[in-house]
N, C-alpha and C positions, 0 to 999 in steps of 0.2 A: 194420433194413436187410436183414436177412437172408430178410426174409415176403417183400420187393418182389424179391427175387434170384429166389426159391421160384416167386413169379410168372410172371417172364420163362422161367425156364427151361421150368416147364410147360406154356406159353403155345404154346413151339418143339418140346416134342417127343411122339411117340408114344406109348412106355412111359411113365408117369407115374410106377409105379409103381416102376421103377430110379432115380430121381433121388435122390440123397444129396447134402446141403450139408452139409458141416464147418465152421465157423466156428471158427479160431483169434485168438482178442482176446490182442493183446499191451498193452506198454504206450502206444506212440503208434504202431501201426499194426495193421490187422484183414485177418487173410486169409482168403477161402470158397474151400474145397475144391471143386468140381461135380464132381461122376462121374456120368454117365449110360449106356444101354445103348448098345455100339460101334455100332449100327445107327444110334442118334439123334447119335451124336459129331458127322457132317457137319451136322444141321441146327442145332446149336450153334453152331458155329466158321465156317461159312461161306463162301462162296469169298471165297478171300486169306484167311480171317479176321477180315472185314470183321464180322460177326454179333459176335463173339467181341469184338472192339475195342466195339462198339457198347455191350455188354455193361457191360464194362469201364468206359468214359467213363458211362454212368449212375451205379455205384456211386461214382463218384469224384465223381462230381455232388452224389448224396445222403450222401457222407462229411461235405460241408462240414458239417453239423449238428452231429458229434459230431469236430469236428477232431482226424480220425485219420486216417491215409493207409489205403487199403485198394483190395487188392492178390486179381483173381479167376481162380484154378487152373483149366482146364480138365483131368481126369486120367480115361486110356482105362482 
């Protein structure tokens, strides 16, 4: 899950090279960290944060595989 995150994120922005995913697996739920460079934050998040939601709604897409709820941090 987390290569397909890796994807999108660098798909959307600039820096490639700022992009950090953290991945914290718990026991029935999975959180990614994103931190990317404050330049690339808007082309993340989106206007309204529609980009951002979209985001979100895929991983929660490809969670059903490994039924875990999982939950994606944007952090500036």
């Amino acid at each position: 899950m987390k290569e397909i995150l890796e994807t999108i994120i660098n798909n959307l922005v600039d820096d490639k090279d700022s992009v950090s995913i953290n991945e914290i697996d718990g026991e029935k739920s999975i959180v990614f960290e994103v931190k990317v460079a404050e330049s690339d934050m808007g082309k993340v998040i989106g206007k309204q944060g529609k980009i951002a939601q979209s985001i979100r709604n895929i991983m929660k897409a490809v969670s059903t595989k490994v039924h875990k709820r999982v939950s994606v941090e944007f952090l500036g």
